[in-house]
C-alpha positions as CSV (number, residue, x, y, z in Angstrom):
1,X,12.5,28.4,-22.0
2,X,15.1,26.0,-23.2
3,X,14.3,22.7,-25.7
4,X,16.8,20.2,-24.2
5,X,17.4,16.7,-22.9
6,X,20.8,17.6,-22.2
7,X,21.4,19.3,-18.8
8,X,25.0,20.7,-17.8
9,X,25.7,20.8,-14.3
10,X,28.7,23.0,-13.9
11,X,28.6,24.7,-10.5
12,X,31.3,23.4,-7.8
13,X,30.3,22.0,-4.8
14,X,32.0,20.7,-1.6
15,X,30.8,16.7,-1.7
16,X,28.2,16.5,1.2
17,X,28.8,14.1,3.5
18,X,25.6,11.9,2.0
19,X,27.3,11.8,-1.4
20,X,30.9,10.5,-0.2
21,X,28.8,7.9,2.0
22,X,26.8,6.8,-0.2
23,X,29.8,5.9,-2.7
24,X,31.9,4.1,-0.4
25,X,28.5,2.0,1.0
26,X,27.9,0.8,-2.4
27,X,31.8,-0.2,-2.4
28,X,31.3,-1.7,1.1
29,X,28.4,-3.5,0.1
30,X,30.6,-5.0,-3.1
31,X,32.8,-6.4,-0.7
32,X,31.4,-7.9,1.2
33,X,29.4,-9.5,-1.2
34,X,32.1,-11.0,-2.4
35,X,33.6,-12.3,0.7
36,X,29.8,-14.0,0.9
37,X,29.5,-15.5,-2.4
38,X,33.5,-16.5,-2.1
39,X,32.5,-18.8,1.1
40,X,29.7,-20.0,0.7
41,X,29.0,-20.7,-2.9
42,X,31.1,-22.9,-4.8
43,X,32.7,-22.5,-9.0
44,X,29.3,-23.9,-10.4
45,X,27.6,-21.5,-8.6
46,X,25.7,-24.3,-5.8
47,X,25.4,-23.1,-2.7
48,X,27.2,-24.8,0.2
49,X,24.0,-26.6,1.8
50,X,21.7,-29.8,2.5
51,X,19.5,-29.3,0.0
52,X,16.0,-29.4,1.3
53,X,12.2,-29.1,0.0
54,X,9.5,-27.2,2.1
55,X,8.7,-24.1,3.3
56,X,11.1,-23.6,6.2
57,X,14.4,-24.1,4.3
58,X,13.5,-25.0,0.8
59,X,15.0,-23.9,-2.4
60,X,13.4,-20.4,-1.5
61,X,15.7,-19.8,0.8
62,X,18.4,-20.7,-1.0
63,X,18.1,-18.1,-3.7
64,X,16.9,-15.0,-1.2
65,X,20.6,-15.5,-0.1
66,X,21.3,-13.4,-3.0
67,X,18.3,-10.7,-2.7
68,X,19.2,-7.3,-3.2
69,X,22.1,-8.3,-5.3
70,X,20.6,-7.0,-8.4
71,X,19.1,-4.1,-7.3
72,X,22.9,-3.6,-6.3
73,X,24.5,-4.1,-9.9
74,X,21.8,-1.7,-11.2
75,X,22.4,1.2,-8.5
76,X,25.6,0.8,-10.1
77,X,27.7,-1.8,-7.8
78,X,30.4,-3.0,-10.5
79,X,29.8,-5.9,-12.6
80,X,31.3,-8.3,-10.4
81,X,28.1,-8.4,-8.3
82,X,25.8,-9.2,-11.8
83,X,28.1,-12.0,-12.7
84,X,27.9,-13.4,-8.9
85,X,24.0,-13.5,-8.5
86,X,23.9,-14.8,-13.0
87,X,26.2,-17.8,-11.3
88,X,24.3,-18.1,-8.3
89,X,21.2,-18.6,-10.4
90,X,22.4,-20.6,-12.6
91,X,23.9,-22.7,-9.8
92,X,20.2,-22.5,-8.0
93,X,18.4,-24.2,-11.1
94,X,20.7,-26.8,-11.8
95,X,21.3,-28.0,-8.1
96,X,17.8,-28.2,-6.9
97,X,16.8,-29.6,-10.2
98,X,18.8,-32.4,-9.0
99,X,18.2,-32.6,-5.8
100,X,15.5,-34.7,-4.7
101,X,13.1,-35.9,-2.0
102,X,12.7,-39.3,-0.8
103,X,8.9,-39.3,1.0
104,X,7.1,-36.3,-0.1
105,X,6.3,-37.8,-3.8
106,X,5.7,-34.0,-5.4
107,X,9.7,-33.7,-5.7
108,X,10.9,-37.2,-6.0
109,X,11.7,-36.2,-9.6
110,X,13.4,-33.0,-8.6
111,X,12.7,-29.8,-6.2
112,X,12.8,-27.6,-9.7
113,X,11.0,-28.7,-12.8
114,X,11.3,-26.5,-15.9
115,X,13.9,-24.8,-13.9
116,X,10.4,-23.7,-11.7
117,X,9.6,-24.9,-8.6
118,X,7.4,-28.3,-8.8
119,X,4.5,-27.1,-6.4
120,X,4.3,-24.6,-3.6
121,X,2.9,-21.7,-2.4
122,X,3.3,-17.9,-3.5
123,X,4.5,-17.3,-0.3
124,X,7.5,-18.9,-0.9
125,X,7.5,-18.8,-5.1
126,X,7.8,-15.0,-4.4
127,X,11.4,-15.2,-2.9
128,X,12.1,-18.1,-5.3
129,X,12.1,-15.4,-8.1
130,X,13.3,-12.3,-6.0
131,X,16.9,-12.6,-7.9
132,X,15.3,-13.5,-11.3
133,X,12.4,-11.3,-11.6
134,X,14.9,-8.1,-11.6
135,X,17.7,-9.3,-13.2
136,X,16.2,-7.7,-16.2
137,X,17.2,-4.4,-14.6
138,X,20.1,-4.7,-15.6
139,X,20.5,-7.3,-18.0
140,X,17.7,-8.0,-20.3
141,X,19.2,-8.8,-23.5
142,X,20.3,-12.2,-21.8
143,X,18.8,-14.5,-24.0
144,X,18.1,-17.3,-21.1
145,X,16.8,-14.8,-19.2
146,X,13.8,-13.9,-22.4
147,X,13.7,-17.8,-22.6
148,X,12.7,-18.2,-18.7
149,X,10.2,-15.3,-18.5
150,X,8.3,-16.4,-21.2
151,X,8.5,-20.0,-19.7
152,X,7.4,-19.2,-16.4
153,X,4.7,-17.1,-17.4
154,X,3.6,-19.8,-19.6
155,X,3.2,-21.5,-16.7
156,X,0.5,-19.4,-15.0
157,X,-1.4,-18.5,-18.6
158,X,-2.9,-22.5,-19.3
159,X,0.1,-22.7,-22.1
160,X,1.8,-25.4,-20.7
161,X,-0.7,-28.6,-20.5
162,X,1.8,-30.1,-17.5
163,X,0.8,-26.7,-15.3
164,X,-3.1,-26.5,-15.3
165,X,-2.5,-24.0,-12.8
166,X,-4.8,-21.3,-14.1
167,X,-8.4,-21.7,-15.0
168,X,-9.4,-19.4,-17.7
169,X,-13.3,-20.2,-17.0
170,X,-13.2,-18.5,-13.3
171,X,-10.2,-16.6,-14.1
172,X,-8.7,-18.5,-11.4
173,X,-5.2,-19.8,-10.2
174,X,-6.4,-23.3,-8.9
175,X,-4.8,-24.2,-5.8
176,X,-2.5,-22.4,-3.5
177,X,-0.1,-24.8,-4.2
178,X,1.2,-24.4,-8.1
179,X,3.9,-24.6,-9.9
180,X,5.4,-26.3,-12.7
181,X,3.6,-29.6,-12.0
182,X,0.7,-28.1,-11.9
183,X,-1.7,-26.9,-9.3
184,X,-2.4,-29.5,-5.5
185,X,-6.1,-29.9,-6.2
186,X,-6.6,-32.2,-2.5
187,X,-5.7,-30.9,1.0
188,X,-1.7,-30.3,1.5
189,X,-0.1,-32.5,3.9
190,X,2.5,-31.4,6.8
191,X,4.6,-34.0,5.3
192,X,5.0,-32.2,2.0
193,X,5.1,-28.2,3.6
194,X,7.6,-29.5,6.1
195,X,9.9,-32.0,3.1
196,X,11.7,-35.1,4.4
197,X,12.5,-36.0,7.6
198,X,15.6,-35.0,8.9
199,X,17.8,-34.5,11.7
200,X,18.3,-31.7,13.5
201,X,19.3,-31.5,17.3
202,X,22.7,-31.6,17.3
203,X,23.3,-31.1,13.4
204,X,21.6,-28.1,12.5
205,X,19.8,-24.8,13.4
206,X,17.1,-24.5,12.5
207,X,16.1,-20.8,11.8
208,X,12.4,-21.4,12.6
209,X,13.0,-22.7,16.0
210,X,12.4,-26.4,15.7
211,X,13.9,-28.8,18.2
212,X,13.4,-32.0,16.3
213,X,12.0,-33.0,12.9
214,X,8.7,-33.7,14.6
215,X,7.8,-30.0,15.5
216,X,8.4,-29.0,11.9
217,X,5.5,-31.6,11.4
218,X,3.4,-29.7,13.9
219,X,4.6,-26.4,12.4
220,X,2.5,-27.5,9.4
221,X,-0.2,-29.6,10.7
222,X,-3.3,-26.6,10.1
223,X,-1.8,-25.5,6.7
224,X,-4.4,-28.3,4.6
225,X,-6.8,-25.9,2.9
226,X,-4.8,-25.1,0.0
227,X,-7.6,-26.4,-3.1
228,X,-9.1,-23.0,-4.5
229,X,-7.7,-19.7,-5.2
230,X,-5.8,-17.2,-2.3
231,X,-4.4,-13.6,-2.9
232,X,-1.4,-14.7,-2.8
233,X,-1.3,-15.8,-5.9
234,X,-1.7,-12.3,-7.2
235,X,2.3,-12.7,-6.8
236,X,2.5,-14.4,-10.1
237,X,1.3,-11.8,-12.0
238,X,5.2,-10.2,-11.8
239,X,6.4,-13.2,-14.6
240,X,4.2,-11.9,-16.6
241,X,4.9,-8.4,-16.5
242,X,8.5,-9.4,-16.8
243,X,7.6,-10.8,-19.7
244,X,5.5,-8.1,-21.0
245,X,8.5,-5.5,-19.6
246,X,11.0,-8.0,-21.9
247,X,9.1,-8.7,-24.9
248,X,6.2,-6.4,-25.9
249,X,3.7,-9.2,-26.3
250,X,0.2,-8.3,-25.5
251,X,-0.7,-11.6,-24.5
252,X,1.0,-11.0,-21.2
253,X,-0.1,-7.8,-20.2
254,X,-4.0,-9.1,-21.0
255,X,-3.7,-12.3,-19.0
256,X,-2.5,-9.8,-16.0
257,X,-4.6,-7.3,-16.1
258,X,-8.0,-10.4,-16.6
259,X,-6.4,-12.2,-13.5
260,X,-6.1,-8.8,-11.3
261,X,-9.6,-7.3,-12.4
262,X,-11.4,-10.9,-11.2
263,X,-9.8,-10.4,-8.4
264,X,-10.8,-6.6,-8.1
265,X,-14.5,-7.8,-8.8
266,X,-14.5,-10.4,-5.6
267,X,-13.4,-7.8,-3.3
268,X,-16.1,-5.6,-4.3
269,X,-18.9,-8.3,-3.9
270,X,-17.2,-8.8,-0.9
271,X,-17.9,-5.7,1.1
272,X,-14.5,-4.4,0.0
273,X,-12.5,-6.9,1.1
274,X,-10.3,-9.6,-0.7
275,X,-11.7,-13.2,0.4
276,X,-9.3,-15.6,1.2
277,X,-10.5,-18.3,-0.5
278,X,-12.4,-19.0,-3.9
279,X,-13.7,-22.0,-4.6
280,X,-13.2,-24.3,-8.2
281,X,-16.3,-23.1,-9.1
282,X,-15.3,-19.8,-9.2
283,X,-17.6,-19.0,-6.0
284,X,-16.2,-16.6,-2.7
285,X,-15.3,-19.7,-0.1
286,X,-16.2,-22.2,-2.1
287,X,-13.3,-24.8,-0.7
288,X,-14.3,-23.3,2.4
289,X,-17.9,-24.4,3.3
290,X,-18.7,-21.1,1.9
291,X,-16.3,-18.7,4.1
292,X,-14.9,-16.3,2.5
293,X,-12.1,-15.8,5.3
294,X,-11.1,-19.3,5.0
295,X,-8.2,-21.0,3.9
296,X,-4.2,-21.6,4.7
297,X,-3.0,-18.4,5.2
298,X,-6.3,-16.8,5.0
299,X,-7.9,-13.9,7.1
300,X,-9.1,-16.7,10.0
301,X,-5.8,-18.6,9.7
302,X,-4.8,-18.9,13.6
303,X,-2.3,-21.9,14.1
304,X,-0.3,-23.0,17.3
305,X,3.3,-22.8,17.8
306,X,4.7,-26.5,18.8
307,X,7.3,-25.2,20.5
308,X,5.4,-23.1,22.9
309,X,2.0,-24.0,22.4
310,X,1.0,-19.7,22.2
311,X,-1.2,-19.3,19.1
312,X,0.1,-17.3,15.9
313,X,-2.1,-15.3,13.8
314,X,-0.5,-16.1,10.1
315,X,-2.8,-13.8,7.9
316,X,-1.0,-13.6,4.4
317,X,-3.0,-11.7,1.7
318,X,-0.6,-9.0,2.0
319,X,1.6,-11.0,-0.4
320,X,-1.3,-10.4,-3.1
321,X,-0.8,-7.0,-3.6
322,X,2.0,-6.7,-5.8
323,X,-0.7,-8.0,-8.7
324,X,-2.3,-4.5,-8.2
325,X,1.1,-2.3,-8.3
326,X,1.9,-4.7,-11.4
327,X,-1.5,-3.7,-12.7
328,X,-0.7,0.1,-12.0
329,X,2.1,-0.3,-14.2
330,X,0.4,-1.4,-17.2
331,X,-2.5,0.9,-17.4
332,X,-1.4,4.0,-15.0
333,X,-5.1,3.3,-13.7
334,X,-5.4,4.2,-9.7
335,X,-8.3,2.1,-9.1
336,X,-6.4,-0.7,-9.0
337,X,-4.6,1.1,-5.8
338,X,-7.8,2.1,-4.5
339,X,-8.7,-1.7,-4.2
340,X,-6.2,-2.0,-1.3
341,X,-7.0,1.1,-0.1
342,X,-10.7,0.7,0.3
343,X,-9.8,-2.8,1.7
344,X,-7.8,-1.1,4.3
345,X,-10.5,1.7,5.5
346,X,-13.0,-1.5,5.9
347,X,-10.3,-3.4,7.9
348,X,-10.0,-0.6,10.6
349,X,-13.2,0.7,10.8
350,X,-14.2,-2.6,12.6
351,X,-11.7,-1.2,15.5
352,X,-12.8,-0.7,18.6
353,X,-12.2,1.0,22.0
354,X,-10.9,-0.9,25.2
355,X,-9.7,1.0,28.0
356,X,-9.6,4.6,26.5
357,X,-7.2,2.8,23.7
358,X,-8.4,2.1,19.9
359,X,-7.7,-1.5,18.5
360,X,-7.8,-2.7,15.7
361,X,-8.8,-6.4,13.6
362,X,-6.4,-8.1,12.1
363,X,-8.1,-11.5,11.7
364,X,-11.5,-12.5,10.8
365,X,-13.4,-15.9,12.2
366,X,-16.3,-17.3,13.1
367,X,-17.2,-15.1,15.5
368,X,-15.9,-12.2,13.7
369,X,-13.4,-9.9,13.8
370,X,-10.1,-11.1,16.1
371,X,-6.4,-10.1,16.1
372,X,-7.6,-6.5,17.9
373,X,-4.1,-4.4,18.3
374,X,-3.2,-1.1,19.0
375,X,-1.4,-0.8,15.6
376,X,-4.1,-0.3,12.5
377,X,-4.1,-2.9,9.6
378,X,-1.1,-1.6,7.4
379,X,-0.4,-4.4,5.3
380,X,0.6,-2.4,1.9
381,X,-0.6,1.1,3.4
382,X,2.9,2.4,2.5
383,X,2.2,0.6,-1.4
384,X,-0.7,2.6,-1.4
385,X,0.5,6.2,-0.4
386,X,3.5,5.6,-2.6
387,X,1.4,5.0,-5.2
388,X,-1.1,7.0,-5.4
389,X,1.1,10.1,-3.1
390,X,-2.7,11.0,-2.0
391,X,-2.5,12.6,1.7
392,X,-5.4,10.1,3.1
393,X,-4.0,7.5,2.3
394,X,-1.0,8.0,5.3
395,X,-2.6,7.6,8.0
396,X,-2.3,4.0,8.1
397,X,1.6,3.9,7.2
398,X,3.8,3.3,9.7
399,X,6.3,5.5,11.3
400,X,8.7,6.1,8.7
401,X,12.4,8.5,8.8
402,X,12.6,8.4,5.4
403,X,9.1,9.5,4.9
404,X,9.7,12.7,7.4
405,X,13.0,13.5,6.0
406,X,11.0,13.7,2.4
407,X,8.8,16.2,4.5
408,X,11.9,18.3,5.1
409,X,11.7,17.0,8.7
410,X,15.0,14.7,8.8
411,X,17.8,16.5,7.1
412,X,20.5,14.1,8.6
413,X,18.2,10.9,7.8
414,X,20.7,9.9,4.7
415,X,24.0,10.1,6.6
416,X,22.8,8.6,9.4
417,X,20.9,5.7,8.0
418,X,23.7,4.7,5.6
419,X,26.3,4.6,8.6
420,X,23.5,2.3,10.0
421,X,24.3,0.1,7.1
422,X,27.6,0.4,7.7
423,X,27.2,-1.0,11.2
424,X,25.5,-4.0,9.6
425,X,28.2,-4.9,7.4
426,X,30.5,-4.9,10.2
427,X,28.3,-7.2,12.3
428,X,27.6,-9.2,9.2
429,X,31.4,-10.0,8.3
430,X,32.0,-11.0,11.9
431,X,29.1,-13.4,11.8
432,X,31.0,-14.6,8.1
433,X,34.1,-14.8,9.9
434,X,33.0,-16.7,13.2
435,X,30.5,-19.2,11.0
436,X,32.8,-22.3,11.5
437,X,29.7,-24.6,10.1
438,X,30.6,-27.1,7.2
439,X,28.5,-27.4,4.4
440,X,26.2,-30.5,5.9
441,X,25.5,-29.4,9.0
442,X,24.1,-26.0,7.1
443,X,20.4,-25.4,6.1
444,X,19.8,-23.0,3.4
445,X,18.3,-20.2,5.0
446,X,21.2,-20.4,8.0
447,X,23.1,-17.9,6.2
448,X,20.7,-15.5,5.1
449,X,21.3,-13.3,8.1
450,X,24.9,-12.7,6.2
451,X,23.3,-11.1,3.4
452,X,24.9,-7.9,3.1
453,X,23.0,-6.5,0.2
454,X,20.5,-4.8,2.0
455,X,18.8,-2.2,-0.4
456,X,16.0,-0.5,1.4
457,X,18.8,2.2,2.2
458,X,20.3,3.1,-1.2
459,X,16.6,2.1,-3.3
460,X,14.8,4.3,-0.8
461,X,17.7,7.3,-0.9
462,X,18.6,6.6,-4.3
463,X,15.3,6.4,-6.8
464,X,12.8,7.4,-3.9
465,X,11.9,3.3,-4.1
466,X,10.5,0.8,-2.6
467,X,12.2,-2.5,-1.1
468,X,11.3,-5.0,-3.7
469,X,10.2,-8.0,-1.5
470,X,8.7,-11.4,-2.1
471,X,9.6,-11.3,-6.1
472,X,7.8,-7.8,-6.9
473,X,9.0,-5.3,-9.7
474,X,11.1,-2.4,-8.7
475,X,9.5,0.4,-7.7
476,X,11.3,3.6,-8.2
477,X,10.7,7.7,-9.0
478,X,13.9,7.7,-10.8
479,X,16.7,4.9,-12.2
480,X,20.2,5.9,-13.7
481,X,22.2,4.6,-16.2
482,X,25.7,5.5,-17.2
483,X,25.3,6.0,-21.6
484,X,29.7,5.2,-21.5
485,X,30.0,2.2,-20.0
486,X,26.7,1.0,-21.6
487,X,25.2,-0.3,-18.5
488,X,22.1,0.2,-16.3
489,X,23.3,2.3,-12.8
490,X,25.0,5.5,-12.0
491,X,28.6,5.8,-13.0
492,X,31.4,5.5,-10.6
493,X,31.9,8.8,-8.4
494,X,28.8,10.4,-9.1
495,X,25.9,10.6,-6.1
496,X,22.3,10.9,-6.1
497,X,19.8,11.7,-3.6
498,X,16.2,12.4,-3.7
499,X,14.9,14.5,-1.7
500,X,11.7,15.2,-2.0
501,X,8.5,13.8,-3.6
502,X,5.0,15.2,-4.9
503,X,2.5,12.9,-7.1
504,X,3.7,15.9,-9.8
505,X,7.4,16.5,-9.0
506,X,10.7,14.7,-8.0
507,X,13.1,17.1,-6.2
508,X,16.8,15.3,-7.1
509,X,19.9,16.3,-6.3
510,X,23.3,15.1,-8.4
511,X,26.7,15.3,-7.3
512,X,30.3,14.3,-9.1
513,X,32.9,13.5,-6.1
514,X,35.6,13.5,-8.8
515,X,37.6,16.5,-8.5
516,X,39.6,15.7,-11.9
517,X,37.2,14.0,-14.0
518,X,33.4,14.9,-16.1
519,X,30.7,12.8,-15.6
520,X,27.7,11.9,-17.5
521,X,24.7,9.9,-16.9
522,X,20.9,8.8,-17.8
523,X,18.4,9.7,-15.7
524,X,15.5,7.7,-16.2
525,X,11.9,8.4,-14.9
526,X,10.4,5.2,-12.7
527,X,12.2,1.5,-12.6
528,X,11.2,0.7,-16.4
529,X,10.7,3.7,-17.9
530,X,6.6,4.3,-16.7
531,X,7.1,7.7,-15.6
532,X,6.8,10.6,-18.1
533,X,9.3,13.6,-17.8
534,X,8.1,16.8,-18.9
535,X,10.6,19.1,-17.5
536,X,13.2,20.2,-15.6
537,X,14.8,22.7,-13.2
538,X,17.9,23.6,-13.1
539,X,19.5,27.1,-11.8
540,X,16.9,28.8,-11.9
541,X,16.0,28.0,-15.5
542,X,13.3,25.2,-17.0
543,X,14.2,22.5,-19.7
544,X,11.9,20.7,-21.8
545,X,12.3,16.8,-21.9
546,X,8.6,15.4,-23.2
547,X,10.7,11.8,-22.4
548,X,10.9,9.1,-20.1
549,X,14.7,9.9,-19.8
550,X,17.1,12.7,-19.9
551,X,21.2,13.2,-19.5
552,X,23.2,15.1,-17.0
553,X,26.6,15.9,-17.7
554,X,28.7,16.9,-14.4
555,X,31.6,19.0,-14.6
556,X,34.3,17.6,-12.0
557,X,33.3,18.1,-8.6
558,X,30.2,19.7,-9.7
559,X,26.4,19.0,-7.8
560,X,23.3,20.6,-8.5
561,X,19.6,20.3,-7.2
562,X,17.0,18.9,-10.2
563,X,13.5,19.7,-9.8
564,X,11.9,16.7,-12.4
565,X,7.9,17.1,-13.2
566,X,6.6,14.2,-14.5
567,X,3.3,12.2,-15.6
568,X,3.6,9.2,-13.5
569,X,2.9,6.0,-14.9
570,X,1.5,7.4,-18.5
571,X,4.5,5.4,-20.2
572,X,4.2,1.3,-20.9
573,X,6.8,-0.2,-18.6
574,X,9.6,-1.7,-20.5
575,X,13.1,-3.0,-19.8
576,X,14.9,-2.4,-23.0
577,X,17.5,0.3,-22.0
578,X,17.7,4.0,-22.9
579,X,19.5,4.0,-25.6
580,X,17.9,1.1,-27.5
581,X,14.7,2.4,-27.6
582,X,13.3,4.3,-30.5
């Protein structure tokens, strides 16, 4: 048994079809990137746009034109794509900091406060951070980037006396609208979800289907309830694991972990279920005459849809559970998993049968349970199985090729979902290349459909990951670095592929396209370093590592497959890079 954390991968391989894609898809993704930012984001880094506030084309959208850009740069896109979204957020702070609504007095004095949204919901603060809460991926020494994560988690902790947000009493986040101004503690108007009235037939498309400024209105007219506590707001639990994962301050990892474990403790007085709504007092439904399924965006929130009157079931607690995968992270501790999980049994066991066919809740009323489809509750069910990798917990996920394919079912999944991307790029860069809008006649979330950056592919083929959405953490088996260039992602020319997974091992397999040239690179077990590496095989033979990291060096046009055992999640998450930790 060898005693190394230096692995030699000498053995030459033809390049597989998956590696030589996989290279030129990150290249293709650089691209056209490029061509994106190059049209529609100007030298200060604003994006070309009418500046709006609300939650159909608010500042939100603005940013998430640059999601999946830095899980890009730290795949190992070049640095061109970190200093494009850096710009880009940069840009985002400063121009809706200055811009400014007329009627809806919450951002008269700017849309961005602090450099933090004034006062909105989770639901949209989760995209409004979906660039900044993993730019420390890749770049975490950036000293603006410390100053921000320790400012916005300020924000939730009852630091900063302009953002009461948090009440440390009922361990409580006050009102579903919060933000840097501090938490709404009356009923939300549609005036101030929808922003400013505005033109739009003729002028603009709207993405959410509006005719006219007075259906955004009715768009909004049932989202009142907002005073109290909601799921959701488990979301901002990620600032302060970013600012745990930056600086090492125990402060943040406490305030998480009290925040996550009141909310573990409603759900279990709640028959297993996460209430929608707690009250000021700290009581389930207690803004809600009592109802624990009350609220905007709660388990009974059923609105109608102006433009066709049809009623829309708009259920959003699923948003709350990154607070329990952030809790996972800190303590390694499955029961915070087994919160949703348990949640999710209770949910479908109130199916029913109709017809010879088994449906299943996905709202709760009045009268009960409502929302019966043929599809189970799976909000987070693929969270769940990836996290805790027990069996059981399947049965609810969704269909899934990239979960067969790590059964051994799908060997040609990889090639054929990357040319799929490939597809999209193409049809993408048309779109870019048609758009013949100007810059005032375009909302912020027109060209989001551009967006070539798309990294469920390459995070899911790549690390054996999950998508990051709504401004969660990365979560990943494996992340690479490249210990030359001094920089988080896998160095030009080499491939990586996982292709299997266990709750023990992570079967990886590493290939150097370069015919001419030796590689070498960091291998890295989970996103930030959570995963524990004891071992791993190679030809046949079994190297100790004992780490959370170990290096490959690849002979030109060398490939190997890595069997990597680990201890998942016994490590504190961190971002500081391999080689700067002790």
């Amino acid at each position: 048994m060898e005693d190394s954390r230096v692995l030699d991968i000498e053995s030459p391989v033809d390049p597989p079809a998956w590696a030589l894609l996989e290279r030129e898809l990150i290249r293709a993704q650089t691209r056209a990137c490029e061509r994106i930012f190059s049209k529609y984001f100007d030298d200060r880094g604003y994006l070309r746009c009418v500046p709006r506030w609300g939650g159909n084309d608010g500042s939100d959208d603005a940013i998430e034109n640059l999601a999946g850009w830095p899980v890009l740069h730290a795949l190992g896109a070049p640095d061109s794509i970190l200093n494009m979204y850096k710009l880009g957020w940069e840009g985002h702070l400063l121009q809706y900091t200055e811009a400014r609504t007329v009627e809806v007095e919450l951002a008269r004095e700017g849309m961005l406060y602090k450099e933090f949204p004034v006062s909105l919901d989770w639901f949209h603060h989760g995209e409004s951070m979906c660039v900044f809460n993993l730019q420390g991926l890749s770049d975490p020494y950036d000293e603006a980037f410390l100053s921000r994560a320790r400012r916005y988690a300020g924000l939730y902790m009852d630091e900063d006396t302009q953002a009461r947000n948090y009440g440390p009493q009922h361990r409580i986040i006050r009102s579903l609208f919060n933000g840097s101004r501090g938490p709404l503690l009356r009923k939300a108007t549609a005036l101030e979800w929808a922003g400013d009235p505005i033109e739009i037939e003729g002028r603009f498309d709207a993405a959410h289907g509006e005719r006219n400024f007075d259906e955004m209105l009715a768009h909004f007219e049932d989202y009142t309830d907002v005073v109290g506590d909601h799921p959701i707001n488990l979301a901002a639990t990620t600032l302060a694991l970013n600012a745990y994962m930056a600086t090492g301050d125990e402060k943040y990892r406490d305030w998480l972990l009290e925040y996550v474990d009141a909310w573990s403790q409603r759900a279990a007085s709640n028959d297993g279920i996460l209430p929608s709504n707690i009250g000021l007092n700290g009581e389930i439904g207690g803004e809600c005459d009592g109802k624990w399924y009350g609220g905007c965006y709660g388990w009974g929130f059923t609105v109608r849809v102006p433009q066709t009157g049809e009623l829309a079931n708009r259920n959003s607690i699923y948003r709350g559970i990154a607070g329990f995968g952030n809790a996972l992270l800190l303590t390694g501790d499955q029961s915070y998993v087994g919160v949703w999980a348990k949640m999710l049994d209770k949910v479908n066991s109130n199916s029913k049968t109709v017809k010879g066919k088994t449906l299943y809740p996905h709202m709760y009323g009045d009268d009960g349970w409502y929302g019966f489809e043929e599809t189970p509750y799976n909000q987070g069910a693929l969270d769940v199985y990836y996290w805790s990798m027990d069996e059981s917990a399947r049965r609810f996920v969704p269909a899934s090729g990239w979960l067969e394919f790590l059964d051994g079912n799908l060997p040609e999944f990889p090639a054929d979902a990357m040319r799929e991307e490939f597809e999209s790029i193409r049809k993408k860069m048309r779109g870019v290349d048609e758009d013949s809008s100007s810059p005032d006649t375009r909302l912020s979330d027109n060209t989001l459909k551009f967006n070539t950056a798309n990294d469920t592919c390459l995070t899911q083929l790549m690390m054996g990951g999950l998508t990051p959405r709504y401004g969660e953490p990365l979560h990943a088996r494996v992340r690479y670095f490249d210990p030359e260039m001094r920089r988080a992602g896998i160095p030009e020319d080499v491939a990586a592929l996982v292709e299997k997974m266990t709750a023990e091992t992570t079967t990886l397999s590493l290939v150097n396209i370069n015919p001419v040239e030796p590689k070498k690179l960091v291998v890295q077990g989970g996103a930030y370093a959570e995963h524990q590496i004891t071992s791993v095989e190679l030809n046949g033979g079994r190297h100790v590592v004992n780490a959370p990291c170990f290096t490959v060096k690849i002979a030109p046009g060398a490939g190997a497959r890595l069997v990597i055992r680990h201890d998942r999640y016994s490590n504190l998450p961190t971002l500081i890079h391999p080689w700067d930790r002790a």
